[in-house]
N, C-alpha and C positions, 0 to 999 in steps of 0.2 A: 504493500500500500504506500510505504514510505518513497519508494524507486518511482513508484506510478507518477504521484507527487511533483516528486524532483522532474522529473519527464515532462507532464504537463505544464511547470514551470520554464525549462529550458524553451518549450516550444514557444512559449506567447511569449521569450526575451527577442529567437529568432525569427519570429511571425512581425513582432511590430517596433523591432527594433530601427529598424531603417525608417519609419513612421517617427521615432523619437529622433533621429538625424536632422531632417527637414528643418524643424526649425532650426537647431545648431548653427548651421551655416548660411540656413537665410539671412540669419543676423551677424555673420561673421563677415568682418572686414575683407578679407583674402579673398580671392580669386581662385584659390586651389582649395579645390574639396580637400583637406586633408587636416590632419591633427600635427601640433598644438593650435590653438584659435590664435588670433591675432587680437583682434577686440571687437567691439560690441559696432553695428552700425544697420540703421536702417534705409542704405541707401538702394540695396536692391529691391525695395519695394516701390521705392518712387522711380526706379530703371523701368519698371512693369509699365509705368505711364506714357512713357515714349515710343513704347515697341507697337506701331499700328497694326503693322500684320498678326499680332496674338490678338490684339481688339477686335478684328475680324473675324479670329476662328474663331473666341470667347464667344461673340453672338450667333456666329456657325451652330456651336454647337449647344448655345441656349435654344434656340430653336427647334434642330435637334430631336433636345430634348424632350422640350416641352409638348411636341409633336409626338413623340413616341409614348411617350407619359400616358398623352388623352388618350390615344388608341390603346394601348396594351390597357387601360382600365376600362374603357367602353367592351371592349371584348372580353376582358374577365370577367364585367357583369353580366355577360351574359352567356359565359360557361359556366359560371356561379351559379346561376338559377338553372340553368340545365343539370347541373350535374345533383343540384337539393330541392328542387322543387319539382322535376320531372323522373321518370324511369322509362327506359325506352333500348331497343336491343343493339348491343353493342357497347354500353353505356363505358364501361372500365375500358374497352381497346380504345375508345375515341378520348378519354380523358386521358389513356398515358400515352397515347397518342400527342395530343396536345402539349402536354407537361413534359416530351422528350427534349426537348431544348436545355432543359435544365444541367442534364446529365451529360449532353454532347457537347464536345469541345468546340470552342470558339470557332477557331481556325478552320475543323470541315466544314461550321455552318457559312462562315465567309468563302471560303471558295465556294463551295457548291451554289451560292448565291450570283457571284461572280461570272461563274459559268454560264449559269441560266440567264443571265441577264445581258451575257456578252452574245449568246446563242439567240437572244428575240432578235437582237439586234437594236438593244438600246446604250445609251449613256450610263457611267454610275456618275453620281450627285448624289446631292443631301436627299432626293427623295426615294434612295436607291439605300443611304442608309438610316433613311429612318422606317425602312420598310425592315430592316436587317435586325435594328432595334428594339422594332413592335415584337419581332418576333420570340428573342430572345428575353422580352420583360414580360409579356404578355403570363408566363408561367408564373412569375412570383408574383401577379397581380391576382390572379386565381388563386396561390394558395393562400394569399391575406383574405381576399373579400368570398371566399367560400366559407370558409371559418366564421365570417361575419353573416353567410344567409344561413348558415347550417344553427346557428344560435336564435337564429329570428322565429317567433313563436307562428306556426302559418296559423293558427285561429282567427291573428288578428286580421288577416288578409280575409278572413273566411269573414270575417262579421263585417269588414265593409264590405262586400258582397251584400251581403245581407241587407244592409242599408243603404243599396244602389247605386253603388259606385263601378264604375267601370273598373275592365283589368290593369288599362291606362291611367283613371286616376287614382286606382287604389294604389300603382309601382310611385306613384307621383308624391301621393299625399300619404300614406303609410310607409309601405318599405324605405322606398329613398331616406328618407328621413335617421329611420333606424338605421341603417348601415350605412347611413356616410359618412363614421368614424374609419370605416375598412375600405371605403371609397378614397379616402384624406390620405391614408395610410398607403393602399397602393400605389395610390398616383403618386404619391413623393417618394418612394421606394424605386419605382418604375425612371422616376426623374436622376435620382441617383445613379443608376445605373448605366442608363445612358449617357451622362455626363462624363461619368469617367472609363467609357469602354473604348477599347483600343482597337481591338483587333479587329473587327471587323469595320471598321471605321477606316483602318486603311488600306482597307482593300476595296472600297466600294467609295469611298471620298469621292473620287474625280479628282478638279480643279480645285475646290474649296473646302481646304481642311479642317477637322476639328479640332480642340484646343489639345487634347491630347496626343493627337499625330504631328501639330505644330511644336510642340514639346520635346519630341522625339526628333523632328528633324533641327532644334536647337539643340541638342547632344553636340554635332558634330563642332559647334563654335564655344570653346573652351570659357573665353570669356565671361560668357554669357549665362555659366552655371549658378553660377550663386542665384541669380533672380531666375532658372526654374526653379529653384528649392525654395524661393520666397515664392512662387505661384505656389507649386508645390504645397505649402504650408498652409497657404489661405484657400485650397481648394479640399483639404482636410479636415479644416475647421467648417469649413460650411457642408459637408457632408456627413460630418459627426451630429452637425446640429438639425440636419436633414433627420436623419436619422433617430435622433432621440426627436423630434416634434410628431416623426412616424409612430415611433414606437407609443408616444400618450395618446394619440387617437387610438390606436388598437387598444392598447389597456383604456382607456375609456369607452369602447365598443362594450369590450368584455363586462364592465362594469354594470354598462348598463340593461346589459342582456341577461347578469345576475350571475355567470359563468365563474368559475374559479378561473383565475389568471397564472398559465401555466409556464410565461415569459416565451420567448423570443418570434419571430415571424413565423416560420417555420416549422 
């Protein structure tokens, strides 16, 4: 037990220790990633304001995002309610069906994408990857907001029925309501995601990159290091905070569904 311990320990030093770098040298004077520090300075963050071409892929890939967010959630709601409010044959192969993206590696879903898309005979662009995107979020929007219909009590759906409401305004004026703690939740999960996904992004870019294939092809300019580890640092922060504002919509779902809160997405 005590070996297990020390194991799980080593792993989250070597999991997030390169996560605890970032800022180090964001704020370090030197120009060389390397140890001892020189001194303290925040000039790589005001370097970030001059670099237009990163402000370009920045809103590149807010877009993006923001696109692939709304899709992979509109679609989760509605494998959501297929998969807890209907039965129908088939039911498990078309859900793990669906949810196989999870478990596929990046890299075959970009190229296999790549391919098809070089074989219609179209362009890749942003709507090339935020088709890439959808695809790949769209599973972890299903497993926040199924959880959230799988908790919803259907009597209540039953009793507006009962008191004349359409199916449309019962999804409207009932459900929606209820689970749009795990609607909140996916969509900024989904948001995350896409924000900082790499790999398929540069394969399906085209002409106009994301903020994190633009990051990649500032590697090769040495200088230039220190302020990616200052992006770097403030695209961790905002993602941590992503993150936890996702996770209190869930546990506020859960709460108010009266569910025992069992932690994590997943």
């Amino acid at each position: 037990m005590k070996s297990l311990k020390s194991y799980a320990i080593l792993y989250l030093i070597f999991l997030y220790a390169p996560i605890f770098l970032l800022p180090l040298f964001a704020f370090n004077s030197s120009t060389v990633i390397a140890f001892p520090l020189t001194s303290f300075t925040t000039e790589w963050f005001t370097t970030l304001l001059t670099l237009t071409e990163m402000h370009g892929a920045l809103l590149n890939s807010l877009k993006i995002a923001l696109t692939s967010a709304v899709l992979a959630t509109i679609l989760g709601i509605f494998a959501a309610m297929a998969a807890t409010r209907y039965t129908f044959p088939g039911q498990r192969g078309i859900m793990g069906f669906i949810m196989l993206p999870l478990v596929l590696p990046e890299i075959i879903v970009a190229v296999s994408l790549l391919i098809v898309i070089l074989r219609m005979g179209f362009n890749t662009g942003a709507w090339s990857v935020i088709a890439g995107h959808t695809l790949i979020c769209t599973p972890f929007a299903i497993a926040i907001l199924q959880s959230a219909f799988a908790s919803l009590d259907p009597s209540l759906e039953e009793a507006a029925y009962d008191l004349g409401e359409t199916p449309a305004s019962t999804f409207r004026l009932v459900t929606l309501p209820l689970v749009m703690p795990g609607i909140i939740s996916a969509l900024l999960i989904s948001f995350t995601i896409s924000m900082d996904e790499f790999i398929i992004a540069f394969f399906l870019t085209g002409a106009e990159p994301t903020l994190p294939v633009y990051l990649f092809s500032m590697m090769r300019f040495p200088k230039l290091l220190p302020a990616v580890m200052a992006l770097g640092t403030i695209l961790v922060v905002l993602s941590i905070l992503l993150i936890v504002i996702a996770e209190f919509f869930r546990r506020r779902g859960a709460k108010r569904a009266g569910l025992k809160d069992t932690g994590g997405f997943l």
